[in-house]
C-alpha positions as CSV (number, residue, x, y, z in Angstrom):
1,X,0.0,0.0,0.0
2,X,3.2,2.4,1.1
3,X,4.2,1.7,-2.2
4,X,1.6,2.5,-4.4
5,X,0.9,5.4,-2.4
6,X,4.6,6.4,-3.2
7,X,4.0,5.6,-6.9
8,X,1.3,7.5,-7.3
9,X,2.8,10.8,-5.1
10,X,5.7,10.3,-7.3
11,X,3.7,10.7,-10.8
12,X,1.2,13.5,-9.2
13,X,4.8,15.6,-8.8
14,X,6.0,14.4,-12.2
15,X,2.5,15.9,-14.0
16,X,3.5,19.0,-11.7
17,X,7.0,19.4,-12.7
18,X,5.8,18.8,-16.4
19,X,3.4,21.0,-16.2
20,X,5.7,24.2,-16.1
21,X,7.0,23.8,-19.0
22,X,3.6,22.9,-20.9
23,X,0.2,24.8,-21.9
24,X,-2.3,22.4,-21.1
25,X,-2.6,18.9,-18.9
26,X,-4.8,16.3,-20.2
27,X,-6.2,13.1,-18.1
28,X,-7.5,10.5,-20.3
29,X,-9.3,7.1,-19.3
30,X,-9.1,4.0,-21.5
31,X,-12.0,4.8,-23.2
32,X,-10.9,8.1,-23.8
33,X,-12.6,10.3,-21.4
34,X,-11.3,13.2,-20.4
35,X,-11.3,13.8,-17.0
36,X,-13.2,17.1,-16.1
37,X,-14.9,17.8,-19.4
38,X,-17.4,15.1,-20.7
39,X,-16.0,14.2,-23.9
40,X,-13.2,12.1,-25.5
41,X,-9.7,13.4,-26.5
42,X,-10.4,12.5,-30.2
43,X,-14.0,14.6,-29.7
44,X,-11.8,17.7,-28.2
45,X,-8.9,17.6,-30.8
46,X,-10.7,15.9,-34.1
47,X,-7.8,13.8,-35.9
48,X,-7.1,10.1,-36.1
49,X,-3.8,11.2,-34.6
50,X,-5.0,11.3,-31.7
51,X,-7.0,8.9,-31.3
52,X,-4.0,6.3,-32.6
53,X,-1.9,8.3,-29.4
54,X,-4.2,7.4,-27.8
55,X,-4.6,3.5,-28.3
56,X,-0.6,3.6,-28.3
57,X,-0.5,5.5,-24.6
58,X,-2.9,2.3,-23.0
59,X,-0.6,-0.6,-25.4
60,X,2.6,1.0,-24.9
61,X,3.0,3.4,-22.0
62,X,3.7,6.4,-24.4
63,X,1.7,8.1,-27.8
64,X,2.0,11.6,-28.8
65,X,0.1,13.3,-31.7
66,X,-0.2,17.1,-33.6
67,X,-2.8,18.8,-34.3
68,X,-3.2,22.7,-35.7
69,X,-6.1,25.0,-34.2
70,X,-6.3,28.9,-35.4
71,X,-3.4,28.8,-36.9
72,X,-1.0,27.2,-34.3
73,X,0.7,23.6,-34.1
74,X,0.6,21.8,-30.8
75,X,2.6,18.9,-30.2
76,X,0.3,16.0,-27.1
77,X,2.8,14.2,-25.8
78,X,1.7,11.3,-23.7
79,X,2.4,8.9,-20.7
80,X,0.8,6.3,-18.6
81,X,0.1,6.4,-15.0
82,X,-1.5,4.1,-13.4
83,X,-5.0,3.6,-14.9
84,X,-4.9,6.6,-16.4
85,X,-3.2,8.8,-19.5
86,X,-1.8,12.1,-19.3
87,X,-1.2,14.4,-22.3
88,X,1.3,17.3,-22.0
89,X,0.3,20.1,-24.5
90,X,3.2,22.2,-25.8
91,X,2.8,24.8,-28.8
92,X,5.3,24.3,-31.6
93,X,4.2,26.5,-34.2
94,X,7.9,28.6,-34.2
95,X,9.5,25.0,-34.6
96,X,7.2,24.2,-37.6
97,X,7.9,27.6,-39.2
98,X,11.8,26.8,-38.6
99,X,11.3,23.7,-40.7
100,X,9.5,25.5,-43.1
101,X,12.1,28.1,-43.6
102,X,14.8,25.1,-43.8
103,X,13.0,23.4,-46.3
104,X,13.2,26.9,-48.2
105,X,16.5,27.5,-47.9
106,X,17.2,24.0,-49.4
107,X,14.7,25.1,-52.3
108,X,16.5,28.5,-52.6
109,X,20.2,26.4,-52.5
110,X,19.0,24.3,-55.4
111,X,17.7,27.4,-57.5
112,X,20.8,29.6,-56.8
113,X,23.9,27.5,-57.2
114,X,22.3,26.1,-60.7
115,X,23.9,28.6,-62.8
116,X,27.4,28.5,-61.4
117,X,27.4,24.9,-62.0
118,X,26.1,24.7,-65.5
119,X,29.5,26.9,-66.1
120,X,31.5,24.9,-64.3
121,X,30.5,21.9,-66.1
122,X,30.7,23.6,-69.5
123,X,33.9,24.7,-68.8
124,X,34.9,21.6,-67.2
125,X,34.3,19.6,-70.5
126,X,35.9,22.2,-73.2
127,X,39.2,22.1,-71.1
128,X,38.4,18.0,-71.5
129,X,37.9,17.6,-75.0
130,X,40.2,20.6,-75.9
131,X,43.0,20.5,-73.8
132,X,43.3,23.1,-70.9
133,X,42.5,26.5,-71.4
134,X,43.8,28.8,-68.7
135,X,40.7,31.2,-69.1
136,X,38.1,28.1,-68.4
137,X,40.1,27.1,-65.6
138,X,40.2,30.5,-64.2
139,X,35.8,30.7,-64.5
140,X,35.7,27.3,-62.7
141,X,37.3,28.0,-59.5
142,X,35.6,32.1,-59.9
143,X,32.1,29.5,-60.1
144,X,33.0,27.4,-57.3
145,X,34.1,30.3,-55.1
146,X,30.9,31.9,-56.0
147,X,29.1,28.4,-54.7
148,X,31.4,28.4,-51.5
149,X,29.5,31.8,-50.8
150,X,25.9,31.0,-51.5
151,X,26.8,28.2,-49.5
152,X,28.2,30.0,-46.3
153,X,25.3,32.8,-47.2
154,X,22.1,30.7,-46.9
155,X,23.7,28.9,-43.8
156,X,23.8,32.7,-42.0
157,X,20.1,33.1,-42.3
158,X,19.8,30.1,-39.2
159,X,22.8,32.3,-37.1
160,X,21.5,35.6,-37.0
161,X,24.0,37.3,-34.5
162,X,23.3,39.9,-31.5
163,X,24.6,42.8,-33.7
164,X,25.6,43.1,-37.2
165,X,29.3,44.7,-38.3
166,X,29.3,47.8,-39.7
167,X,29.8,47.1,-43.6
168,X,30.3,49.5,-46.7
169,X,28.0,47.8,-48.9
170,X,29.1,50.4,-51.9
171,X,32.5,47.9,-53.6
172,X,29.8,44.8,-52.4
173,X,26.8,46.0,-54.8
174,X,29.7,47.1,-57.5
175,X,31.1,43.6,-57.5
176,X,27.5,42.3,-57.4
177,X,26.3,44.4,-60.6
178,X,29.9,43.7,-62.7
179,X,28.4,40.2,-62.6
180,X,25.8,40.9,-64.7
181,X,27.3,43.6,-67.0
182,X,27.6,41.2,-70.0
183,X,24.7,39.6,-69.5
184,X,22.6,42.6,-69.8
185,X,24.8,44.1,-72.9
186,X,23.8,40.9,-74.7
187,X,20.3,41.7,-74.5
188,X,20.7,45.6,-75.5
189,X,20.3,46.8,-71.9
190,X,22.2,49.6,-69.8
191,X,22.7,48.9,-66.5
192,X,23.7,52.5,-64.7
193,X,24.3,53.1,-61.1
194,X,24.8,55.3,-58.6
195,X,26.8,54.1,-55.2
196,X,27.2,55.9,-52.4
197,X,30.1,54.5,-49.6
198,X,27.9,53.4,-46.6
199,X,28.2,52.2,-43.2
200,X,25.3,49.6,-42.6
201,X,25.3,46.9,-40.0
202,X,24.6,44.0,-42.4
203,X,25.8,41.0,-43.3
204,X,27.4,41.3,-46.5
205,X,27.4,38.0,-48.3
206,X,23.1,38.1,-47.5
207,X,23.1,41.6,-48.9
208,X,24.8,40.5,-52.0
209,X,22.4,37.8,-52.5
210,X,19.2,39.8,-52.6
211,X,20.8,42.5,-54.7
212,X,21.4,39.7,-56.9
213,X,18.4,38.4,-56.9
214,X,16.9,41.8,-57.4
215,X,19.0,42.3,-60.3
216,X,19.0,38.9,-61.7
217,X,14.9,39.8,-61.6
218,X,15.1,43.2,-63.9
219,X,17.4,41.4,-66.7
220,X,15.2,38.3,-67.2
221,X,12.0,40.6,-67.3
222,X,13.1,44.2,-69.1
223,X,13.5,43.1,-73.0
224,X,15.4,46.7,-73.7
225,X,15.8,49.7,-72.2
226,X,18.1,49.8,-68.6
227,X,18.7,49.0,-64.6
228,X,19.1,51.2,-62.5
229,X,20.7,50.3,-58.7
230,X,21.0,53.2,-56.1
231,X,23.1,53.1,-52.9
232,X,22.9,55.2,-49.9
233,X,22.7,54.9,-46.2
234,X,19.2,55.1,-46.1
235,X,18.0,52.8,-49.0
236,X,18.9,50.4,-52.1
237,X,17.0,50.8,-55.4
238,X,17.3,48.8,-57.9
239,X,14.5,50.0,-61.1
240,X,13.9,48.5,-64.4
241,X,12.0,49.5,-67.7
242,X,10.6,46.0,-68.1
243,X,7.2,44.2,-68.4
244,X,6.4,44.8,-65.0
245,X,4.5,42.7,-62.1
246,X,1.2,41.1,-63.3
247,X,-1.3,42.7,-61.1
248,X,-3.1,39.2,-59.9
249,X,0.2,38.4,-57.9
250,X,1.5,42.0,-56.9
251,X,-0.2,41.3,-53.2
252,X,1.8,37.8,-52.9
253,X,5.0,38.8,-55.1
254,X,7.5,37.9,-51.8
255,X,5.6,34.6,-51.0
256,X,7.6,31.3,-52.5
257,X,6.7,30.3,-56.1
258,X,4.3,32.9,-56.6
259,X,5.4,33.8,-60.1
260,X,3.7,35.8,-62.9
261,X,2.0,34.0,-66.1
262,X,5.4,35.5,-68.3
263,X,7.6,33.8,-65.9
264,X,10.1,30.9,-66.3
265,X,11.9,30.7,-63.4
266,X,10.4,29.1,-59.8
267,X,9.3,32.1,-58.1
268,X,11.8,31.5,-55.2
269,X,14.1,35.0,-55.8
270,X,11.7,37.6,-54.2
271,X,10.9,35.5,-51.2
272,X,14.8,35.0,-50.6
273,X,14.7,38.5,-50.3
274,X,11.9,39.0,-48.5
275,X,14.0,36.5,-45.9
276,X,17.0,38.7,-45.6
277,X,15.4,41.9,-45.4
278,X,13.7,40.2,-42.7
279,X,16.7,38.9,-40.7
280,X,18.1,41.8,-41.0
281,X,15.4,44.0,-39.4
282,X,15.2,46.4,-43.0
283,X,12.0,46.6,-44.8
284,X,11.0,46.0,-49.0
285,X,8.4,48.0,-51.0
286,X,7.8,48.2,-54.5
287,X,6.0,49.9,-57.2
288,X,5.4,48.4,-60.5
289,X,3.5,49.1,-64.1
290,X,3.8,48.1,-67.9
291,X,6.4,50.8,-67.9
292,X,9.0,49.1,-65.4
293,X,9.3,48.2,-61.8
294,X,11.6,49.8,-58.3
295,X,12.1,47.7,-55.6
296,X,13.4,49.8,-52.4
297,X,15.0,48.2,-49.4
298,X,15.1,50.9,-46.9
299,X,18.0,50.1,-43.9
């Protein structure tokens, strides 16, 4: 009898010590009851889930399940003691939206590092078949330090540190823009800029991704005319004369591939940016019509 008693003190003070860390504490019988409020788990949270966390908790000693109410993910996590079940409830909607972002990032990896490679692997079999050139050589390892950087880059986005350097992002959006200078010249376009030296806390290699993103945006979509990027310490502009935004996407433009009916691509580029404005506390804007589009990303 001592020792049942002591059993039973012990799990009362292991639901207590639980339930600090957790929202809600559920006591289910083995039919399912729950204790207190005249209905069965499955009849309180509506998913087979839980009623196979259930079954498992009274076969097994243990079940958990998820389910997703107005918006947020909770995580049941339960245990047997004695006759009965309890269920722990803890909310994991920030872990689900870390997954989510992950899942992105691999999406966005995939997207951005497929250009550098198709050059390296063009190169790679010309200096093959043609003996080696020192110039194809020279764009392989320029690709693959260009991957190294994406690489390092995207990783960034999951250690966001306390405070950003200081960083003159003027010779970082120069370098970015050169990369697309003959691209744009082989479709008739003028790519003009005006670069101010800055001091912003930012993490450069993130800052050069969405300015190439942004840029790598007004080539595919302006057939002639020119790009315009602006620097200062308040704001980057980059502006095209292109096509602009279809209007049945403009509200959804940063969301992942939400892309207009002219589009190719995946629609990944403006949420990438949307993500590094984001970890970087700035904020994005645009404006677009037929006659060309501006996105702003004010500091």
């Amino acid at each position: 009898m001592r020792e049942s008693r002591q059993s039973g003190e012990l799990a009362i003070d292991w639901i207590r010590e639980l339930g600090k860390s957790f929202e809600e504490i559920l006591i289910v019988d083995e039919r399912g009851e729950l204790l207190g409020k005249e209905q069965k788990l499955w009849e309180r949270y509506p998913c087979p889930e839980a009623f196979r966390a259930h079954r498992e908790l009274f076969e097994r000693g243990e079940g958990s399940f998820e389910f997703e109410e107005k918006g947020r993910n909770y995580l049941f996590k339960g245990k047997k003691v004695g006759k009965f079940g309890v269920f722990l409830r803890e909310e994991i909607t920030l872990k689900k939206e870390v997954e989510e972002l992950k899942r992105e990032v691999i999406s966005t990896l995939s997207h951005q590092i497929k250009t550098p490679l198709t050059v390296i692997r063009g190169n790679a079999e010309i200096a093959l078949e043609f003996g080696s050139q020192r110039k194809d050589i020279e764009e392989i390892v320029k690709k693959c330090i260009e991957i190294e950087e994406i690489l390092k880059g995207l990783k960034k986005l999951f250690e966001k540190p306390k405070k950003f350097p200081l960083v003159n992002l003027r010779p970082v959006a120069l370098e970015c823009i050169r990369e697309f200078e003959g691209r744009a010249r082989e479709k008739g376009i003028e790519i003009i800029h005006s670069l101010k030296d800055t001091n912003v806390p930012a993490e450069p290699t993130l800052f050069k991704q969405l300015l190439f993103n942004l840029i790598d945006n007004a080539v595919k979509f302006t057939k002639k005319g020119r790009i315009e990027v602006q620097l200062t310490h308040e704001y980057l502009k980059v502006s095209d004369t292109g096509i602009g935004i279809d209007e049945e996407i403009k509200e959804r433009v940063f969301e992942k591939f939400v892309k207009g009916k002219r589009s190719s691509g995946q629609g990944i580029g403006l949420s990438v940016v949307k993500e590094i404005v984001r970890f970087h506390g700035w904020k994005v804007d645009f404006e677009s019509s037929p006659k060309g589009t501006t996105f702003t990303v004010y500091f």
